[in-house]
N, C-alpha and C positions, 0 to 999 in steps of 0.2 A: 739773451745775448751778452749783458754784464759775466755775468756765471763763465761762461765759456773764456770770455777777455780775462777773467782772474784766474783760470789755471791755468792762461797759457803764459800767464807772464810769470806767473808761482814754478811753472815750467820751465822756462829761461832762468829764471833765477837760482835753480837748483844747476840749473847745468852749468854753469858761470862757477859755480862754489865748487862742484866736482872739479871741474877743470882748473881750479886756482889749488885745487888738492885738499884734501881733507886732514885741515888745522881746526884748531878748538874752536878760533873764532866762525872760520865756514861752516862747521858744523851746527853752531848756535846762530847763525844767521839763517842756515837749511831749513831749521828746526822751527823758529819764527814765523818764517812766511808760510812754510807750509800748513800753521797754528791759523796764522791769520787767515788765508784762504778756505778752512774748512769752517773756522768763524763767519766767514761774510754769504758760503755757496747759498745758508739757506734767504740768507736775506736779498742778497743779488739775484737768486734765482726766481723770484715772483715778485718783482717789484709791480709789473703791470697787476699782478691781481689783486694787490694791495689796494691800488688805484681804481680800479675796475668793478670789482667784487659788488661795492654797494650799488650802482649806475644798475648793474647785472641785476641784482635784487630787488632791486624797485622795479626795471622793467619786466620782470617773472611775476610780480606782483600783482604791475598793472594788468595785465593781459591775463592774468587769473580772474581779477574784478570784471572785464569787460566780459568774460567768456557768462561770468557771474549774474551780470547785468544783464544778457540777452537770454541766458538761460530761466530768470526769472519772469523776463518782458514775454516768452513763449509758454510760459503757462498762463496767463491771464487769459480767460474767454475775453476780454474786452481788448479795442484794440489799443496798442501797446508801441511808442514809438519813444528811438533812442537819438538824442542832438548833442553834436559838439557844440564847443564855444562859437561858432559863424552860424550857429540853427543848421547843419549839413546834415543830412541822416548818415545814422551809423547802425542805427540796427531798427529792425519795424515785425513783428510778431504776425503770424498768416492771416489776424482778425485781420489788422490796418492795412496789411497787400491787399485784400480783398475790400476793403471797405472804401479805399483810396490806391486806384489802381492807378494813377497817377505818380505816386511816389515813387522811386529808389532811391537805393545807398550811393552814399557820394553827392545824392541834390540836394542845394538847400531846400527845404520844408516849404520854405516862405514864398517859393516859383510857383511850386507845385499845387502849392495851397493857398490860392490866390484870396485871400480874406482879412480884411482888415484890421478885426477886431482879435484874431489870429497871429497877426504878427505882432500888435503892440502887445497881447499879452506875453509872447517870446521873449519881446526886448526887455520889458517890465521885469519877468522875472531873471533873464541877464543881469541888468542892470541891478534890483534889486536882492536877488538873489533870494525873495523870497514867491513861496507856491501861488501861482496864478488860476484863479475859478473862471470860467465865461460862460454863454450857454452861447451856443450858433444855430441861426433859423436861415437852411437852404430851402430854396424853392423850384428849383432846378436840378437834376431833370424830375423830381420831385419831394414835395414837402416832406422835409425832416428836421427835427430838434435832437441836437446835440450837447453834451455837459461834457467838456474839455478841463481837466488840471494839470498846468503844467507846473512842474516843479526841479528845482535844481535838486542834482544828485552829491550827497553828503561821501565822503570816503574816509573812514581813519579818523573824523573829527574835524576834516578840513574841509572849505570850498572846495566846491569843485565846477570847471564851467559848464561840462555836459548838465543836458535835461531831459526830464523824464515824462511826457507826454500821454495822456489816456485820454482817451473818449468813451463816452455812455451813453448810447441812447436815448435820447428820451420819447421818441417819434412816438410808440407805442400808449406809452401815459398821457402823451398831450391829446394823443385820438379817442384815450376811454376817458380824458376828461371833457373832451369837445361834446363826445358823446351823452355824457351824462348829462349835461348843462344841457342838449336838445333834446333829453330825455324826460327831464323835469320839467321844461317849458312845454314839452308838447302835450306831458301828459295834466300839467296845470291847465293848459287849455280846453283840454277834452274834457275834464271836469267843472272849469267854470262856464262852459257855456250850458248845460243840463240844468248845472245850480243857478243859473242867473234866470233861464226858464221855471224853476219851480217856485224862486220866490218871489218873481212876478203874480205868477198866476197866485199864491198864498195871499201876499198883497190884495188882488182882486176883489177874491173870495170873502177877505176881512173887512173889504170898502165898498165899493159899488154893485157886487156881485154876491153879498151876503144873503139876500134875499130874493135869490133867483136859482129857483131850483134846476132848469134848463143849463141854465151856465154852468152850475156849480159841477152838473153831474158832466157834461162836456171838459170843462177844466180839469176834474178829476181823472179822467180817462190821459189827457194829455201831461201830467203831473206824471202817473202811472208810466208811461211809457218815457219819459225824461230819468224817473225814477229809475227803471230796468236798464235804461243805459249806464247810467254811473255803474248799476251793479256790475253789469258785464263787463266794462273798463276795470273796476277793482277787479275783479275775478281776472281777467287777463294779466292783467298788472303782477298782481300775488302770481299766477299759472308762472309767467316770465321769472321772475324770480325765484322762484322755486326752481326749475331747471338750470336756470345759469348756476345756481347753488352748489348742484351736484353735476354737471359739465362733464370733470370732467371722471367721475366714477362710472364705468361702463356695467348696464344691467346682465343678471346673469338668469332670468327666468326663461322660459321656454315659454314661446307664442304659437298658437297655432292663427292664423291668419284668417284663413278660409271664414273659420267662426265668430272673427272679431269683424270682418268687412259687414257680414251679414247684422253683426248686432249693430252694428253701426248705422245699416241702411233704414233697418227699421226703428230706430231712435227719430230719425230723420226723415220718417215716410211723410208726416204732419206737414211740413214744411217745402216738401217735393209736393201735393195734392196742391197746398195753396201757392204755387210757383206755377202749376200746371206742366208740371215736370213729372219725370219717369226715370227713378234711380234703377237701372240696368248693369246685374251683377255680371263678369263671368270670371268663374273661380276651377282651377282643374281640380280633376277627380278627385285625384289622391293629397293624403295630408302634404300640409305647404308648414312649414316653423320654422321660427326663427327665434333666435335670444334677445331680449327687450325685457321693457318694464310695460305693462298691458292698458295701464291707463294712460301713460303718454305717448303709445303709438294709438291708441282710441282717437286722443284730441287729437291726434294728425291728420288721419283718416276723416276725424268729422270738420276740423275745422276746413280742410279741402274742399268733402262733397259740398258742406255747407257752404262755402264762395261760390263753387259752381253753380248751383242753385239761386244765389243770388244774384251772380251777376251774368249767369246764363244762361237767360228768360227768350232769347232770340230762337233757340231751339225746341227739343220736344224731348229730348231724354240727356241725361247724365250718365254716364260709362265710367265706370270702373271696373278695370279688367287687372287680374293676379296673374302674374306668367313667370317662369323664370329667369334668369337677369343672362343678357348675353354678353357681360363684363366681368372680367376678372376679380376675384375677390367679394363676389356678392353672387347670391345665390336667387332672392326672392326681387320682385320691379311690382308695385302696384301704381297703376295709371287711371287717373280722374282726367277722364275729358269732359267739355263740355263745348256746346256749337254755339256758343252765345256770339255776341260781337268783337270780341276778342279786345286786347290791346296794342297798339303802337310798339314796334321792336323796341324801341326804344329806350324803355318804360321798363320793360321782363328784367334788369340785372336789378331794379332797384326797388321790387316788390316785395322784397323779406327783409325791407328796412322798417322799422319801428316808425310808425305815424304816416307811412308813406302813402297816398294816394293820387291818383291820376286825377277823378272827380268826388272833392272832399263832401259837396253837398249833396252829391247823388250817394255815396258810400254810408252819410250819417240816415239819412232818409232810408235806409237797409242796413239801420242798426249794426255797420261794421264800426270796430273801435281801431283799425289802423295796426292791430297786433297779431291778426291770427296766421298769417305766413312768416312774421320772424319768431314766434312759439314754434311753429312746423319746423322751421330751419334750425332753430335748438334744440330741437329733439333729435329728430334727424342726423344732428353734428353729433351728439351726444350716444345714439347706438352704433355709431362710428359708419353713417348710410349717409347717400349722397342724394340731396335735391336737385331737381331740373325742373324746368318753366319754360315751357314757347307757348308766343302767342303772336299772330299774325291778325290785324283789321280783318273781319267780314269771316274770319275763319275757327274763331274761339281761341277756350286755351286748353294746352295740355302741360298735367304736370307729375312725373314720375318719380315715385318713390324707390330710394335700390337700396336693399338690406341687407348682410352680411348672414 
């Protein structure tokens, strides 16, 4: 708009000098303004952008950084949330939509995420403008541990008030360490109570029962069987760890089935006679195979028959039957039934937990160590085949193997 007002008055002023007639002096006054006007066009004509220009460039800047900001917060697997200076969200990555279906853009954080320890750490690092650590323990609508760092976002050197929000996990590590710690207790238990047996009875033998050979050789019989329990708990113990080891490497041999059920059975005939049981195969004609490693679908097969046998003394035979799987993705189903007394519905989801038993005294008295259906379920997990377990009061249990 200046630009235009100086030609047009450079315009009137030329035509004032024409019309006063063309003298030396109108000519040199023509000459002037006209000088001066193409001196000022360039500076009158962009005065706003003079002014403007930097405002312009900073905001093209910022808006490159935020595009920056959220492009970065969108590759994080973890989730990823973006706060202005009032804790508002401004930007949240599809982990934290999903993680906190609660939030959007434009709410404060602090509504939405109604937690304590959550908002002071916000204002904390507001105020102090430095990165905030928490851990948060929900229990609703179920238990999880979280590792939250909030921290302010740095730009160019300067504060800045937005923050940059992550959460971690930790649900998973606090459950394989809950785990562990009842893994080591339970298996400490298992093992001292055998050893608190055998050095009793040693005791004995060394004091009152030195010189009684009735005793000695009774005590020894009950040492021996204390003894074979430890063994079998180690062996179980090592079998378990050995398989979680290798989890999660899938085996790549070839099994033929039909001839591992069979070697199975008669490994196990000994213990089927003194059960007063009757291991009852049926296996189809033709070759049955599958890809496995052969001694860790053996221990699955046996450690099965062998429960049903044990704990399925109500009947008169054990059944295991090989058929084809009538589920997608698996080809081969071997089914260990037994008619024993079965167990409490109840009970069935939490029987391939490590030390789990319904009747601990009746289970140690049958030489179980509490391990041999969470070995089945690692194995199992591990040729990438699915375990099942019913069992109904008065009606036994059934439990089917499906292989791929």
């Amino acid at each position: 708009m200046p630009a235009i007002l100086l030609v047009v008055v450079a315009g009137v002023l030329l035509a004032l000098v024409t019309w006063c007639g063309l003298t030396w002096w109108g000519a040199c006054l023509g000459f002037a303004v006209l000088a001066a006007t193409i001196l000022c066009l360039p500076i009158a004509a962009r005065p706003t952008d003079l002014i403007t220009a930097p405002s312009v460039a900073l905001a093209g800047q910022a808006a490159e950084d935020d595009a920056a900001v959220a492009a970065f917060a969108d590759a994080l697997v973890d989730p990823c949330l973006v706060l202005d200076a009032r804790a508002t969200l401004v930007h949240a990555n599809g982990a934290a939509q999903h993680r906190f279906p609660a939030i959007s853009v434009g709410k404060r954080l602090t509504l939405a995420l109604r937690n304590p320890e959550l908002v002071q750490a916000v204002e904390a690092a507001q105020r102090t403008g430095r990165a905030q650590t928490i851990e948060i323990h929900e229990t609703l609508p179920s238990e999880t541990w979280d590792k939250v760092v909030i921290a302010p976002l740095l730009r160019a050197g300067e504060h800045s008030q937005q923050l940059i929000m992550t959460v971690q996990s930790l649900t998973e590590l606090k459950r394989v360490d809950a785990m562990r710690s009842d893994f080591i207790a339970n298996a400490s238990h298992e093992l001292r109570t055998p050893l608190a047996s055998l050095l009793g009875f040693i005791d004995t033998l060394l004091g009152p029962a030195a010189n009684d050979p009735a005793a000695r050789e009774r005590f020894l019989g009950i040492m021996r069987g204390q003894a074979d329990r430890m063994s079998k708990l180690v062996d179980d113990l090592l079998s378990l760890s050995r398989i979680e080891m290798h989890q999660h490497i899938r085996p790549t041999a070839t099994i033929e089935l039909a001839g591992l059920l069979r070697e199975v059975r008669d490994g196990l005939q000994t213990q089927a006679e003194a059960a007063g049981l009757d291991i009852v195969l049926s296996l189809p004609e033709g070759p049955a195979q599958t890809i496995g490693d052969r001694g860790q679908l053996y221990e699955v097969f046996e450690n099965l028959i062998d429960n049903a046998l044990k704990y399925g003394s109500g009947g008169k035979t054990v059944e295991v039957v090989l058929q084809p799987a009538n589920k997608l993705g698996f080809a081969h189903m071997v089914s260990v039934v037994d008619h024993g007394p079965g167990v409490p519905p109840e009970h069935v989801p939490r029987l391939t937990e490590r030390f789990y038993r319904i009747d601990a005294e009746t289970s140690r008295k049958r030489k179980g160590t509490g391990l041999g259906l969470a070995i089945v379920k690692h194995i199992v997990s591990r040729h990438r085949g699915q375990l099942s377990i019913r069992s109904e009061l008065g009606q036994g249990m059934r439990v089917d193997v499906l292989l791929p």
